[in-house]
C-alpha positions in Angstrom: 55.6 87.8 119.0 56.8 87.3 115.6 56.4 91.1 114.3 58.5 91.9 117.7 61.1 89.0 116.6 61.3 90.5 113.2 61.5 93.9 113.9 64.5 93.2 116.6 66.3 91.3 114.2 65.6 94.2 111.3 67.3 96.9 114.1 70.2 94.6 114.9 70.9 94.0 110.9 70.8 98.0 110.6 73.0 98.3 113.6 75.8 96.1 112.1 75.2 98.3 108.6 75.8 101.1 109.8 78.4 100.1 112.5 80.4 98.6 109.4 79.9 101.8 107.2 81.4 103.9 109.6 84.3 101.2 109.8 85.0 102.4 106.0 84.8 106.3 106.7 86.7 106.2 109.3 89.7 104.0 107.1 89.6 106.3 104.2 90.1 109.4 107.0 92.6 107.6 108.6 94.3 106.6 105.2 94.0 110.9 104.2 95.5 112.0 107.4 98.2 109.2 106.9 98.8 110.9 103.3 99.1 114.2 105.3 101.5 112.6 108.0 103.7 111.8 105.6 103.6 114.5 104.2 104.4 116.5 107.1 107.4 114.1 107.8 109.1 114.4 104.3 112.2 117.0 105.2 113.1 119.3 102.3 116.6 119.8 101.6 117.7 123.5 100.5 121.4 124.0 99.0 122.8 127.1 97.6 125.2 126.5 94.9 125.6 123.4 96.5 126.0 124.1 99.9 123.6 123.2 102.4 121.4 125.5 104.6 119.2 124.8 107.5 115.8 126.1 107.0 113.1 126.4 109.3 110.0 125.7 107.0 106.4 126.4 107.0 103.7 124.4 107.9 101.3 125.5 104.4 99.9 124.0 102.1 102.4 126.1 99.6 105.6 123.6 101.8 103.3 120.2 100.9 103.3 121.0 97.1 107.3 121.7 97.6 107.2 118.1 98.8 105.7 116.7 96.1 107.7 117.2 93.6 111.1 116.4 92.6 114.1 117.8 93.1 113.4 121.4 92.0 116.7 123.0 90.3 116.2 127.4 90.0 118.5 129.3 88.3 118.4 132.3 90.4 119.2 136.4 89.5 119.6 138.8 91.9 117.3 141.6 92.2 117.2 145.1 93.3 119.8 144.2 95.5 118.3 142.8 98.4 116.6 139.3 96.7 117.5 136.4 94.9 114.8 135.2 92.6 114.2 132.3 90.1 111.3 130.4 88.5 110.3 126.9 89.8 109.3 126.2 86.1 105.4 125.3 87.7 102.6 127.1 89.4 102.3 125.5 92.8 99.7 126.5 95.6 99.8 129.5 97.2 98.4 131.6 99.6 99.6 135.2 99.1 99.4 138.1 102.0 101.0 141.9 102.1 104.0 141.0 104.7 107.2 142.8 105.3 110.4 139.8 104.8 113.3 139.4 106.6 117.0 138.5 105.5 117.0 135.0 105.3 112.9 134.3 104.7 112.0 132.0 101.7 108.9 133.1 99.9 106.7 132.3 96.9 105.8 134.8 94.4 103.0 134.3 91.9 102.8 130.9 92.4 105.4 130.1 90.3 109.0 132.0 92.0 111.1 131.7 94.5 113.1 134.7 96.5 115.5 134.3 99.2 115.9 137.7 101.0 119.3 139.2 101.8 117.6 142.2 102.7 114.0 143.1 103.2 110.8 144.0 101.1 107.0 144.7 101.3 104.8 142.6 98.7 102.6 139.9 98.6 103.8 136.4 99.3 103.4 133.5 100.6 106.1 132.3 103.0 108.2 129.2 102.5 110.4 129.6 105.3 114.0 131.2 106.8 117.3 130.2 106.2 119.1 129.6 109.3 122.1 132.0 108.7 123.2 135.7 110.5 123.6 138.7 107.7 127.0 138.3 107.1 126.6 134.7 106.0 123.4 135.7 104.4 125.8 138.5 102.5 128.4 135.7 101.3 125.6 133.3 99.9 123.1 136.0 98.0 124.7 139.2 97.2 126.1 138.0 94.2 124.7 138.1 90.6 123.5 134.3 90.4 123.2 131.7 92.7 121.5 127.9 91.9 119.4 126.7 94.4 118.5 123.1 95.2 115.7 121.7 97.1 115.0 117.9 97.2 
């Protein structure tokens, strides 16, 4: 009787072990995917020379590191006259893929640069996201020698 009493009581103290260690996994997941959350609710702000421009963004993990950081500042040059295209001054996360852009999509390139298309182009990037704008106000903002653009 008192091997059975011990043993219950040895099965009930590893019961409430590991009942409370999973209490512990599950708060550090649930503090991660809170991290994530906000994350995911933090709304970038994109201005060309100080205008604002809606943008549909990405959900990537390239969008997140946008997020982290500061208010990013880029001196921007046009390029081959379809693309405006600056350094972010850091190397961010990326995840680069041959795609054909649109006017108006945001991509990185090598990590570290950021083109806004006015027109279109094959390479690898990794997309940011798409200004909200037709061609003509596309045209207006970008086909111009230098533009400053603004995310916070």
């Amino acid at each position: 009787m008192k091997k059975i009493l011990i043993t219950l009581l040895l099965i009930i103290c590893l019961t409430l072990v590991g009942c409370n260690s999973n209490k512990y996994i599950n708060d550090s997941a649930s503090s991660e995917n809170t991290i994530i959350s906000d994350l995911e609710d933090k709304t970038l702000k994109l201005y060309i020379d100080d205008i604002e421009i809606n943008v549909t963004w990405e959900n990537n993990a390239s969008v997140n590191a946008l997020k982290e950081l500061e208010t990013i500042t880029v001196n921007m040059h046009q390029y081959g006259g379809f693309e405006q295209v600056g350094s972010i001054g850091k190397t961010i996360t990326s995840n680069d893929k041959q795609i054909t852009t649109n006017p108006g999509d945001i991509v990185l390139y090598s990590s570290n640069q950021i083109v806004i298309f006015f027109g279109s182009n094959t390479w690898s990037y990794t997309k940011l996201g798409h200004l909200n704008l037709n061609q003509d106000e596309l045209n207006n903002i970008l086909d111009k020698s230098n533009v400053i653009l603004r995310i916070e």
